[in-house]
N, C-alpha and C positions, 0 to 999 in steps of 0.2 A: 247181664254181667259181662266186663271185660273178659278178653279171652284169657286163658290163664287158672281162671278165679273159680273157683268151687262154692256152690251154697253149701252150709255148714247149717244142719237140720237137725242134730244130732245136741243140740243147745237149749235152754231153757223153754219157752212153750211149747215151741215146736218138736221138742223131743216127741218122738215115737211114745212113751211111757205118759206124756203130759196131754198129747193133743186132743184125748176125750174130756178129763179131768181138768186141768187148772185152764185150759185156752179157755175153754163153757167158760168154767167163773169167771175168771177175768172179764170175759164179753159181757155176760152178764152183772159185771159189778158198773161196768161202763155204763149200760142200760138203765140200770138202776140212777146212776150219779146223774144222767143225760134227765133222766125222769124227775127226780129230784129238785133239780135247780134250773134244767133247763138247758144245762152246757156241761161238758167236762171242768172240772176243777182240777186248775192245776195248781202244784205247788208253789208256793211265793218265795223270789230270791232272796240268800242265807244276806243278812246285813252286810254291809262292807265294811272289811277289819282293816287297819293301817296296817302293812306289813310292818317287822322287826325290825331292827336293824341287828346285826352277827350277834355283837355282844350282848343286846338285851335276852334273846333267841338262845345265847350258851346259858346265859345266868338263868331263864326259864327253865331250861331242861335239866343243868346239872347243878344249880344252888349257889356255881360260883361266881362270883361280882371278880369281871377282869380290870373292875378300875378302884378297884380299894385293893391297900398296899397288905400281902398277906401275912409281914410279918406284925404291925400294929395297926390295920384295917382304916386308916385314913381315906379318903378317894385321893386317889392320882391326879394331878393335875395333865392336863394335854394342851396341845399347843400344835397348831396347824404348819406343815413344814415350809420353811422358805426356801426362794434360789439361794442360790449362792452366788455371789459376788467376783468370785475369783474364777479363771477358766480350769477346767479338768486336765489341761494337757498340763506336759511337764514344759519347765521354761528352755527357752530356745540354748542352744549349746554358748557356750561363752565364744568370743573371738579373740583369737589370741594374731 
């Protein structure tokens, strides 16, 4: 262990309360699987989900659709924002 760093035994097998009790089974469930098939079996990874995007994500959890208009439930039409054309500053001072 780094210096610092405490083992923390006080946690699940290793508890003091477990280490007659569930460490045995556990070991022995291993023994058992190892016997069984020959190798430990491990669990197979969960499918790959497409992440959401925000608003599908809000409309999953709370039921509301943020692209239909709430007061006659149309979908909203969107449109991807342009530059603009003209510059931000203000126009240069006149010359008089």
């Amino acid at each position: 262990m780094p210096p610092g760093f405490v083992k923390i035994r006080h946690f699940g097998l290793y508890a003091a309360g477990n280490v007659n009790s569930k460490l045995a089974t556990a070991r022995a469930d291993i023994d058992r699987l190892r016997a069984d098939t020959g190798k430990v079996q491990t669990p197979s990874p969960a499918p790959e989900v497409a992440p959401l995007d925000w608003r599908a994500l809000f409309h999953k959890l709370t039921g509301i659709d943020l692209d239909a208009c709430p007061d006659f439930g149309y979908r909203l039409a969107s449109a991807p924002l342009t530059q603009s054309t003209h510059s931000s500053r203000a126009p240069p001072p006149a010359q008089s």
